[in-house]
C-alpha positions as CSV (number, residue, x, y, z in Angstrom):
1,X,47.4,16.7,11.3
2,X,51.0,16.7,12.5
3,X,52.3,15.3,9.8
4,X,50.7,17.3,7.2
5,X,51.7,20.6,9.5
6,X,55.6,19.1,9.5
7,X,55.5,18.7,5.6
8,X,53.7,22.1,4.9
9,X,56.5,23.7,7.3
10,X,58.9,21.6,5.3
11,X,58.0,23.3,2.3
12,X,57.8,26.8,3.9
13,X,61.2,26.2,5.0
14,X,62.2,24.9,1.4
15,X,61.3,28.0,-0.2
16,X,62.8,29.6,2.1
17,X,66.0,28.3,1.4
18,X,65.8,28.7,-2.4
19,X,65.3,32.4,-2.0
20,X,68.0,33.2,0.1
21,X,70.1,31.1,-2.0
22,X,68.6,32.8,-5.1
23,X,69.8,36.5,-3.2
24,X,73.1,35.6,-1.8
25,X,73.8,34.7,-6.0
26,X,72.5,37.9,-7.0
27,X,74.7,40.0,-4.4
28,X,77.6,37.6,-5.0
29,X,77.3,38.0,-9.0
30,X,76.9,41.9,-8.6
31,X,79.8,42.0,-6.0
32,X,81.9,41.0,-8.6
33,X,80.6,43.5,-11.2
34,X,81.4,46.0,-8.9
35,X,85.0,45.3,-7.5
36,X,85.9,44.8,-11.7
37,X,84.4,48.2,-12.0
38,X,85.9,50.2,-8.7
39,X,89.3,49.0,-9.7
40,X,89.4,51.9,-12.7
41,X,87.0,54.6,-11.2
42,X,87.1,58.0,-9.7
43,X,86.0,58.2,-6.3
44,X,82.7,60.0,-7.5
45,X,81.6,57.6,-10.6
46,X,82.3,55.0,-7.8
47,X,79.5,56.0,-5.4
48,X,77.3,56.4,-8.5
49,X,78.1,52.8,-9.6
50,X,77.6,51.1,-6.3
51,X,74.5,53.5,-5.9
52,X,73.2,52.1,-9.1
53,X,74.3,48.2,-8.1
54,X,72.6,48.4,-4.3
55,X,68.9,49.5,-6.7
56,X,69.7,46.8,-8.9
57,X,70.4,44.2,-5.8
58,X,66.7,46.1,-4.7
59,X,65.1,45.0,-7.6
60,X,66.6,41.5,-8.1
61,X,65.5,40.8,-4.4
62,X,62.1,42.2,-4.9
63,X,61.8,39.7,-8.3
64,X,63.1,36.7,-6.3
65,X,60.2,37.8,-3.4
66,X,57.3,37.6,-6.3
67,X,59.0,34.5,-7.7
68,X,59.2,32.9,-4.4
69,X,55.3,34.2,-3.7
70,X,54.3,32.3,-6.8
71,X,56.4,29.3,-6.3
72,X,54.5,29.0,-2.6
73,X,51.4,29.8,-4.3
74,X,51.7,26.9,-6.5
75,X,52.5,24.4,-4.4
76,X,49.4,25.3,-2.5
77,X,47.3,25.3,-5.2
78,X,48.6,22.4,-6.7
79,X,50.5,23.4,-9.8
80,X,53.5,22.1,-8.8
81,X,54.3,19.0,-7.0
82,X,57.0,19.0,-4.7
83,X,59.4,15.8,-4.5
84,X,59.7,15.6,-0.6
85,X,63.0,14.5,0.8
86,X,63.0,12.9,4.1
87,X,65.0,13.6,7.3
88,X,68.1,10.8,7.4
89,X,66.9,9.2,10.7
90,X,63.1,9.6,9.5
91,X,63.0,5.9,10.4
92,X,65.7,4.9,12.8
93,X,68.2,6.7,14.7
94,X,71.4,4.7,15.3
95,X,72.9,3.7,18.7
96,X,76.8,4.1,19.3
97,X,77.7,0.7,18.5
98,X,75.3,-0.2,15.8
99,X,77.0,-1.5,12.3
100,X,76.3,-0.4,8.7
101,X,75.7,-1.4,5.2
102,X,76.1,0.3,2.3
103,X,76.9,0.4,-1.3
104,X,77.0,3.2,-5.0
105,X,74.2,3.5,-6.9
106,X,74.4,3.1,-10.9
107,X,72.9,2.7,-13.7
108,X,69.5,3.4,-14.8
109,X,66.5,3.0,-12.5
110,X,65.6,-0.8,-12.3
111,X,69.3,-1.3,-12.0
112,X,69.7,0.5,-9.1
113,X,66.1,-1.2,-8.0
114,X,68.2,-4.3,-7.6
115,X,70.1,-3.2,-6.1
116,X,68.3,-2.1,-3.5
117,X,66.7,-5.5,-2.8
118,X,70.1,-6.8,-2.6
119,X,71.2,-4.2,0.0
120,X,68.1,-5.0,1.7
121,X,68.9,-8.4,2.0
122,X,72.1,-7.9,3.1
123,X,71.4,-5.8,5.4
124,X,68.4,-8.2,7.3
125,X,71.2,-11.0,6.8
126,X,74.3,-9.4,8.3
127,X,72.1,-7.6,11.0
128,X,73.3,-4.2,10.2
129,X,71.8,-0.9,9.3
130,X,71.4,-0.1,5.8
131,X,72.8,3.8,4.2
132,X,70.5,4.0,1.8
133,X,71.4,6.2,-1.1
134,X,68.9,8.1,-3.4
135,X,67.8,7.2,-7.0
136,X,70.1,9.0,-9.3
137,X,67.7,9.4,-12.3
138,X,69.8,11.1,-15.6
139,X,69.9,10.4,-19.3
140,X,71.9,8.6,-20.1
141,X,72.1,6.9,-16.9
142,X,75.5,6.7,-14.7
143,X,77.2,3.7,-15.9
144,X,79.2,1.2,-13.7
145,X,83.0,1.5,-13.2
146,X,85.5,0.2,-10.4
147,X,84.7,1.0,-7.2
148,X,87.0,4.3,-6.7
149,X,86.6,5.6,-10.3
150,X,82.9,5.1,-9.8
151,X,83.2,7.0,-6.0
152,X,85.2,9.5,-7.3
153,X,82.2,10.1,-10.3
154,X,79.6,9.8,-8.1
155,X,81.1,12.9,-5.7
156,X,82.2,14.5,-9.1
157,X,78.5,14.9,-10.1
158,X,77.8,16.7,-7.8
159,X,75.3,19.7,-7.1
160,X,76.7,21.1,-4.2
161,X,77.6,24.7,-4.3
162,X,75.9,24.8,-7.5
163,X,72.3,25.7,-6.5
164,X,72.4,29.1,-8.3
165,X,72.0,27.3,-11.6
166,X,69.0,26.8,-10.7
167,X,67.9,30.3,-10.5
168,X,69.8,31.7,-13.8
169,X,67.0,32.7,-16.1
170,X,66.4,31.2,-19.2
171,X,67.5,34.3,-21.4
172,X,71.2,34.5,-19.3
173,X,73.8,32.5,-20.7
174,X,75.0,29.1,-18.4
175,X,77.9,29.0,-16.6
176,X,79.8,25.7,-17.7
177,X,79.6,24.3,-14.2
178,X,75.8,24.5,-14.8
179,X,75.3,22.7,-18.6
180,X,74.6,19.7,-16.9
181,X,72.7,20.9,-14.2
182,X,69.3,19.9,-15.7
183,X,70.1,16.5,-16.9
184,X,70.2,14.7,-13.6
185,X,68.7,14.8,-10.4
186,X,68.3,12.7,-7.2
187,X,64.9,11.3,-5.6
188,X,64.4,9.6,-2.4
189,X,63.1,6.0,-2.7
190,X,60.4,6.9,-0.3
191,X,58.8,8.8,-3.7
192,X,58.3,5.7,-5.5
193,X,57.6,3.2,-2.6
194,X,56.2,3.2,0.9
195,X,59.3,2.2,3.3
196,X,57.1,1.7,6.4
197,X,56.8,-2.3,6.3
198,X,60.0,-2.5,5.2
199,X,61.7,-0.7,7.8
200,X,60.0,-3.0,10.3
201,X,62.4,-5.9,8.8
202,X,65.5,-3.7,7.4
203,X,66.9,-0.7,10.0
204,X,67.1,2.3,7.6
205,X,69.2,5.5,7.9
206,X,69.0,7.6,4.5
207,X,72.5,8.5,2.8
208,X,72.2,12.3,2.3
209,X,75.5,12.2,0.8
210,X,77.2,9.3,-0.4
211,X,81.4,11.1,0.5
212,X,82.9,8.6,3.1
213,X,83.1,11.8,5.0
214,X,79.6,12.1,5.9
215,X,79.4,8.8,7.2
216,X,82.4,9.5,9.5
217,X,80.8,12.7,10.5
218,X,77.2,11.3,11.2
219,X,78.4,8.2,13.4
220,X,81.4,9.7,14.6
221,X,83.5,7.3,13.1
222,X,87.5,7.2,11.0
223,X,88.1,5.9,8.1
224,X,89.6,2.9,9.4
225,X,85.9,2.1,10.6
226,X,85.2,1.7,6.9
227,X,85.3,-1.7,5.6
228,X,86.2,-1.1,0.9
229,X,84.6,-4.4,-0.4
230,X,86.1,-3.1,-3.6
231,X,84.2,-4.5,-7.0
232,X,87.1,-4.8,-10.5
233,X,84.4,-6.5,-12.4
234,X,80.4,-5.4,-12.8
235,X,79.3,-9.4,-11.7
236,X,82.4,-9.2,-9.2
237,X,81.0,-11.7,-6.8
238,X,78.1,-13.8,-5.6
239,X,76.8,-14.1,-2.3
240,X,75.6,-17.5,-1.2
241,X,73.0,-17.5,1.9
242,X,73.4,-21.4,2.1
243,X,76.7,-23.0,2.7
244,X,75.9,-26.6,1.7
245,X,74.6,-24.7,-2.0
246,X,75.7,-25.7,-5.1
247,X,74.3,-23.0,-7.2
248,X,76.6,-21.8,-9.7
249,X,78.7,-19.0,-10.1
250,X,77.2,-18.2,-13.6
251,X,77.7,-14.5,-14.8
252,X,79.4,-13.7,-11.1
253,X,83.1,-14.4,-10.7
254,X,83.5,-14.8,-6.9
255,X,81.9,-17.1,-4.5
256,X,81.2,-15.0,-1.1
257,X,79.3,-17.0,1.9
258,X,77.7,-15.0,4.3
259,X,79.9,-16.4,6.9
260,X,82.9,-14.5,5.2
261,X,81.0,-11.3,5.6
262,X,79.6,-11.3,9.2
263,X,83.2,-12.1,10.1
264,X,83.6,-8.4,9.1
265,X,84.7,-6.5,12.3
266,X,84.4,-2.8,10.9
267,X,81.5,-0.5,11.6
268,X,80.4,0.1,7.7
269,X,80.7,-2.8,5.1
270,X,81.0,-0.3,1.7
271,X,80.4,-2.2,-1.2
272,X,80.6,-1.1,-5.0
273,X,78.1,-2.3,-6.9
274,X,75.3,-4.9,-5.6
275,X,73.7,-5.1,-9.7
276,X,72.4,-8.4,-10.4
277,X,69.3,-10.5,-10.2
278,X,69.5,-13.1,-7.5
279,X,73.2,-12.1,-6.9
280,X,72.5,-11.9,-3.2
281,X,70.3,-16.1,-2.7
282,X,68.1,-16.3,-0.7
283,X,68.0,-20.2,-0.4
284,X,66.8,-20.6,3.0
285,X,62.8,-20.9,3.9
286,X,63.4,-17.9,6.1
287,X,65.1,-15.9,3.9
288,X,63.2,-17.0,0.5
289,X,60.4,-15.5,3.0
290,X,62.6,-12.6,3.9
291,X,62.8,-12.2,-0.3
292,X,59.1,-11.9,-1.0
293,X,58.3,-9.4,1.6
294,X,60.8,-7.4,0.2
295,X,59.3,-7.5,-3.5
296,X,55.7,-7.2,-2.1
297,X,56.8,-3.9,-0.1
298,X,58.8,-2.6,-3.7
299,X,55.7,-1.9,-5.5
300,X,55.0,1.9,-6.8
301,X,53.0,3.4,-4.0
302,X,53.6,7.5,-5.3
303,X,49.6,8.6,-5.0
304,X,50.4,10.7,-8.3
305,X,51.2,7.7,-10.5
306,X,48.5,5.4,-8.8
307,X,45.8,7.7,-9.6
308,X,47.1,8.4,-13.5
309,X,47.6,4.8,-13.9
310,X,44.4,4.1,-12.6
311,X,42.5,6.4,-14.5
312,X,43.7,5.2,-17.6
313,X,43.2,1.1,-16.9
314,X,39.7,2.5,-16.1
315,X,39.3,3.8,-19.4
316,X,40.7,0.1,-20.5
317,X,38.0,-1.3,-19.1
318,X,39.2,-2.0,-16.1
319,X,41.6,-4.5,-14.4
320,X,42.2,-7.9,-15.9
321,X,40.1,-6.2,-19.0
322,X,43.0,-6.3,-21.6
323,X,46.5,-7.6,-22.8
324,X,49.5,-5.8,-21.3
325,X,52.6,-5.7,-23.4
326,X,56.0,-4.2,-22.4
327,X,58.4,-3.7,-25.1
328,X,61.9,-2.4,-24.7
329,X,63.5,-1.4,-28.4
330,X,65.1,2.1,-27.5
331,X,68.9,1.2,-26.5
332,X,71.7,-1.1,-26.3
333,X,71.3,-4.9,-27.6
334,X,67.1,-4.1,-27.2
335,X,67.9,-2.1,-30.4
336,X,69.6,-4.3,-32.0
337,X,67.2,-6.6,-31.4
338,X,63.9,-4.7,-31.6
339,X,62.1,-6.3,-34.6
340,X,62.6,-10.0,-32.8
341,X,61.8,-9.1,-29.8
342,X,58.0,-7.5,-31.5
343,X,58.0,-10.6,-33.5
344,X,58.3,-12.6,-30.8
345,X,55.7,-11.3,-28.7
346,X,53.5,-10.3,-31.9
347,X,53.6,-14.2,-32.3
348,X,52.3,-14.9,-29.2
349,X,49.2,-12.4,-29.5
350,X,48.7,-14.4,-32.7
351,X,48.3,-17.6,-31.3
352,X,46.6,-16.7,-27.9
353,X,44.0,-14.1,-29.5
354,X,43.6,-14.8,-33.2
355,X,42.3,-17.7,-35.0
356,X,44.7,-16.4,-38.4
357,X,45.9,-19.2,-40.6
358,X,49.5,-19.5,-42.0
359,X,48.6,-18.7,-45.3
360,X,46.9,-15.5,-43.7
361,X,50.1,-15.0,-42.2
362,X,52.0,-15.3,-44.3
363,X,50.0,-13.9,-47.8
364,X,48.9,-10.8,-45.6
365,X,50.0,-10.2,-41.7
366,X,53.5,-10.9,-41.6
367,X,54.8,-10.6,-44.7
368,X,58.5,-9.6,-43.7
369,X,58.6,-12.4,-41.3
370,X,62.3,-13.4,-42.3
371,X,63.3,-9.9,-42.0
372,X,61.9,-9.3,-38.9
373,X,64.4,-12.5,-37.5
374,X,67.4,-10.7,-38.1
375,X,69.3,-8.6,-35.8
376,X,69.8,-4.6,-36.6
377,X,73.3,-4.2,-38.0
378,X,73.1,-1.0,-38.4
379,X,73.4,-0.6,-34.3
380,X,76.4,-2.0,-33.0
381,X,77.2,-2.5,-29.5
382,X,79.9,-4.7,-29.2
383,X,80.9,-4.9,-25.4
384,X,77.2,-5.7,-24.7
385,X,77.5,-8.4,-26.8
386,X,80.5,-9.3,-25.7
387,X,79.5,-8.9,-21.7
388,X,76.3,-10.8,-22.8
389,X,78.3,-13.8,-24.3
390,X,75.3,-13.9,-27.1
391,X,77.3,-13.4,-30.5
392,X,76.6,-16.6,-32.0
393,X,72.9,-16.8,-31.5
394,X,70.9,-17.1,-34.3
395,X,66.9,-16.1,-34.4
396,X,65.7,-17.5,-37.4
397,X,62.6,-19.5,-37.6
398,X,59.8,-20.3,-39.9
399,X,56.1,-19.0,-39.0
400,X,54.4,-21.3,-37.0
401,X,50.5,-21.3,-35.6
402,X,50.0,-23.0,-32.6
403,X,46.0,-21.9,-31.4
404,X,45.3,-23.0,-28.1
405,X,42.3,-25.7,-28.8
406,X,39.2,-23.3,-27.6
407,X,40.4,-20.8,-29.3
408,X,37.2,-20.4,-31.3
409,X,34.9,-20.5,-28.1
410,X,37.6,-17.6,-26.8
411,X,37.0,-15.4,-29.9
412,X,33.2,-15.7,-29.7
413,X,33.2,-15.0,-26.2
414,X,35.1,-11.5,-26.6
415,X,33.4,-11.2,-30.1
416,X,32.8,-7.4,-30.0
417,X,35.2,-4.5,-28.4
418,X,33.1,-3.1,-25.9
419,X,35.6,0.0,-26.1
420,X,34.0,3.2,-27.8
421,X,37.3,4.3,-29.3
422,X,39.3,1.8,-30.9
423,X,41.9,2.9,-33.7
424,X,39.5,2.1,-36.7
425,X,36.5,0.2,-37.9
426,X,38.1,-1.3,-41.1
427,X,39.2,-4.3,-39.3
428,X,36.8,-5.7,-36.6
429,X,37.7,-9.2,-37.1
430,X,39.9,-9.0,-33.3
431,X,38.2,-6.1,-31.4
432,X,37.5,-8.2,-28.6
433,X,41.0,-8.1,-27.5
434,X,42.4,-5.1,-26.3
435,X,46.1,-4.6,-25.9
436,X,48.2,-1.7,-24.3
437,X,51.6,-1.4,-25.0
438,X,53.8,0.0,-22.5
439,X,57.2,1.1,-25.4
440,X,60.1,3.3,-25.3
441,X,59.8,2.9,-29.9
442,X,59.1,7.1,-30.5
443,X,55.9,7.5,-31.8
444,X,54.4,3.7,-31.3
445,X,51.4,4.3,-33.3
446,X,53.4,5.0,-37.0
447,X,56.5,3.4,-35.9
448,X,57.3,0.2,-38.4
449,X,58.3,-2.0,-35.6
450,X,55.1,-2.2,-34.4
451,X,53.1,-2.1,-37.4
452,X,52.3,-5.4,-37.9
453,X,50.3,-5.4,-34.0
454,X,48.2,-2.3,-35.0
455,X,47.4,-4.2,-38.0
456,X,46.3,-7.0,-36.6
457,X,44.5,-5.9,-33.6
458,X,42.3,-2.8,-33.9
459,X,42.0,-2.1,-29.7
460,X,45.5,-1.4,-29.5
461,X,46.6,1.0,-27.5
462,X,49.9,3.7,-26.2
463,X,50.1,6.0,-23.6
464,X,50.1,9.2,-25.8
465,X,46.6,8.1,-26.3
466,X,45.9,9.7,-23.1
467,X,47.7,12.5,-23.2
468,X,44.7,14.7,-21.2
469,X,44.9,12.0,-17.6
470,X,49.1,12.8,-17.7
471,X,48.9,16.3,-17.1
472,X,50.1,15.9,-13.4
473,X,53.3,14.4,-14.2
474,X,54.7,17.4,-15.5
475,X,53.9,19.1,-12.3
476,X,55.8,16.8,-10.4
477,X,59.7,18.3,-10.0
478,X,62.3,18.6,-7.6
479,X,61.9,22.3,-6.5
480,X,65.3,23.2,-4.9
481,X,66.8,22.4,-8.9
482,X,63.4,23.2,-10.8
483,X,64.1,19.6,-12.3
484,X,61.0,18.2,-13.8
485,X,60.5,14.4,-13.7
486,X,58.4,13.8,-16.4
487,X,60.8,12.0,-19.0
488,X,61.6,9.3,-15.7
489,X,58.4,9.1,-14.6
490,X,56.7,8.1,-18.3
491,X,58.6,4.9,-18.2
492,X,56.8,4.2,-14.6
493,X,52.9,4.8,-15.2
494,X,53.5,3.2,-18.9
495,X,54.7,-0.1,-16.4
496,X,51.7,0.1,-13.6
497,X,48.7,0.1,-16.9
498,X,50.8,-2.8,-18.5
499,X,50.9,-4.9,-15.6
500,X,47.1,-4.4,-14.4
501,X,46.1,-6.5,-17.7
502,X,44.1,-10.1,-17.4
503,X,48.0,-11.5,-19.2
504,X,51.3,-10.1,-19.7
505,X,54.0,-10.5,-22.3
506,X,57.4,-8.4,-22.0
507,X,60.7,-7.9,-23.4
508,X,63.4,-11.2,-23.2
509,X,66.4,-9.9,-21.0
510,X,64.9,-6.8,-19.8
511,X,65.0,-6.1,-16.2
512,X,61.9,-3.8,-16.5
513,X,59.6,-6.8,-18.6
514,X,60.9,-8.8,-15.0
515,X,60.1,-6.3,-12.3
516,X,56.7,-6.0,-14.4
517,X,56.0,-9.9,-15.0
518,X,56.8,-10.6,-11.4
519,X,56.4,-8.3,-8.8
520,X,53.8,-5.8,-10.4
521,X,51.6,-7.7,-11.8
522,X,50.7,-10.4,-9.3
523,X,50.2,-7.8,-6.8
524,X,47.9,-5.2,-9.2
525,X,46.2,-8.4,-10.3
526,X,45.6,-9.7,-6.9
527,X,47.9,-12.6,-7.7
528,X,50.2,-14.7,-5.5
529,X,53.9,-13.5,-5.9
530,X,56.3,-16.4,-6.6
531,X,60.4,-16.4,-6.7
532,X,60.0,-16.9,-10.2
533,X,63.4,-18.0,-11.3
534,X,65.4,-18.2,-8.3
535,X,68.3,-20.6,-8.1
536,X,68.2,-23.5,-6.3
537,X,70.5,-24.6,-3.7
């Protein structure tokens, strides 16, 4: 009961806040209409103007009121959602001579994910408190840079002392400072994941603002307490938990050992960038340990997504009832590379869940085979290229079957969909396997890349197929910007559906098809995590 009467007073307070924002902007704005006006006036039009600007201040406030009723009202009732910041010392309050950890966030969301896990590491590791920044969620995404052109961004995109944009009605023209209000916003990590566990392993303090000045002001501390691990490169070191490893450097430039960082004598260790899988080992038993608790506690916990997600596996038939599929073709070298990554994985499907001949393949299925194996020129990205030291691959390959050998006792035991609404009844032939395909291709179902799977396989199936279960994640928004989530939040439920299937096949080299493969779908599947892929010492 207390803590739902703390987070409805929260709320009060909230709106609140927005509504005497939303007044001082409408006094402010009119102020300045009427010193403009006073400067070329009579005495007597004067009072008539200002008479006229304190009934128009009247009625502004009295339309902010209503508004502000209605915005209650719908939190109460449901409509809207409220993203719900917490306090910075929700979880731990520091003593005077505590020491911290901290570090920018960039990038888009599983980026910044890894981030996270490395912070969290380093943290446990180093025995100090972690600043945890928020998710910065934007399209396109922040992108990495050296440490103080990336600080100086990060306090740059900013929203402080902008919070009026957020009340300038859709038929008033936007300030500049406010046409890129709506394109970004910031959400506490405690939306997407339960912090609870974790804080029993990790001390936690959350970064409200991520200026070197509010970390002097909220531990009384100068900027000589500040220790710049300063990052020139985006794989600008590695840090080694074992001193006896031999693990190498590979993508990272620098070796650090851990020893080199606990000799560290400032208060706050601020790194750049922590990006990279495995960039912090974790080589030790107690820290390989230290590793999977932290991925078992990362999981999507937000009660909105569970429940969408888990209406729609219902509808599935139910967990472990289907294929899931993650396929990343939107952006970057996925783009380039879109039609051999769906081969790839279309492959797969072929030989796990068909029974299709080569000629069949060939004569009927996968007729544009060798075009598929070629990259999309057309989309040129050559510093990821470059960055991924892949320009001389090659992906040609003839069509090959390879059938497990019961694969004819597999296909008569899942002889029949048992699904009532399938794509179509022309092709039968595979009903018994049903796929869903968690994509960011625009309009999966007509889209050519994926042709060739809805061909094959009549159960297949996208999220806007069940457009009705995700009306709740467009009432989801951060209510001090009126910020909707939707467009972030997609990406998400499209990920917990995928991963609750009986097998899962994602995208090579995305960081999403790995966050799925390993962390989300043992745990939805009731599966043992594993450090799948972790260097060894």
């Amino acid at each position: 009961m207390d803590v739902l009467l703390k987070k409805q007073n929260r709320k009060s307070l909230l709106i609140c806040v927005i509504s005497c924002i939303g007044l001082l902007y409408l006094i402010a704005h009119l102020t300045t209409k009427s010193t403009t006006l006073n400067t070329s006036r009579e005495p007597a039009a004067q009072a008539t103007a200002e008479s006229q600007l304190i009934r128009k201040v009247k009625k502004q406030k009295q339309q902010l009121e209503q508004e502000t009723s209605l915005l209650e009202q719908h939190i109460l009732n449901k409509k809207i959602l409220p993203v719900e910041f917490p306090d910075a010392f929700e979880f731990h309050r520091p003593h005077v001579n505590e020491k911290f950890i901290t570090y920018l966030p960039h990038s888009g969301f599983h980026n910044q994910r890894i981030e996270l896990e490395n912070a969290l590491l380093l943290a446990s590791y180093l025995n100090r408190t972690l600043l945890l920044p928020s998710v910065y969620l934007g399209n396109p995404a922040f992108p990495w840079l050296r440490f103080d052109k990336m600080y100086e961004r990060l306090l740059l995109q900013t929203k402080h002392g902008l919070e009026y944009c957020s009340l300038i009605r859709p038929d008033e023209p936007l300030p500049t400072e406010c046409l890129n209000y709506p394109r970004w916003t910031t959400v506490p990590w405690t939306f997407f994941y339960n912090f609870e566990k974790l804080n029993q392993k990790v001390r936690i303090v959350f970064r409200e603002d991520l200026s070197f000045e509010w970390i002097m002001d909220s531990f009384k501390l100068k900027m000589d307490d500040i220790y710049l691990f300063k990052d020139y490169s985006p794989f600008e070191f590695r840090v080694f938990d074992l001193p006896e490893s031999t693990t190498p450097l590979s993508r990272f430039v620098n070796r650090i050992d851990l020893s080199t960082l606990e000799a560290i004598e400032e208060k706050v260790i601020h790194f750049g960038s922590v990006f990279g899988t495995y960039r912090v080992l974790a080589q030790s038993q107690e820290h390989k340990e230290l590793l999977l608790f932290i991925r078992e506690n990362m999981i999507f916990t937000n009660p909105t997504l569970v429940d969408i997600a888990s209406r729609i596996v219902d509808q599935l038939g139910g967990i472990g009832s289907f294929v899931g599929i993650h396929l990343r073709v939107g952006d970057g070298l996925f783009k380039v590379r879109a039609s051999i990554n769906v081969d790839d994985i279309f492959h797969t499907l072929v030989n796990e869940y068909t029974d299709l001949t080569l000629k069949e393949l060939q004569d009927v299925y996968d007729v544009n085979h060798d075009q598929d194996r070629k990259e999309n020129n057309e989309y040129e990205i050559r510093q990821l290229r470059d960055s991924h030291q892949q320009q001389q691959m090659t992906f040609e390959q003839p069509i090959r079957i390879q059938h497990p050998s019961d694969i004819q006792s597999r296909l008569a035991a899942n002889s029949a969909s048992k699904l009532p609404m399938c794509q179509d009844r022309k092709n039968d032939r595979f009903s018994g396997t049903t796929i869903f395909i968690a994509t960011d291709c625009p309009d999966p179902r007509n889209h050519p890349l994926l042709r060739k799977i809805f061909n094959t396989f009549p159960c297949v199936f996208v999220l806007s197929d069940f457009k009705n279960e995700l009306v709740d994640l467009g009432k989801i928004q951060v209510i001090e910007e009126k910020v909707k989530l939707t467009s972030y939040l997609i990406p998400m439920v499209d990920a917990m559906i995928a991963s609750q299937g009986h097998s899962f096949y994602g995208t090579n080299a995305s960081t999403f098809s790995t966050y799925i493969e390993r962390q989300l779908h043992p745990v939805y599947t009731h599966q043992t995590m594993e450090l799948q892929g972790a260097p060894q010492p």
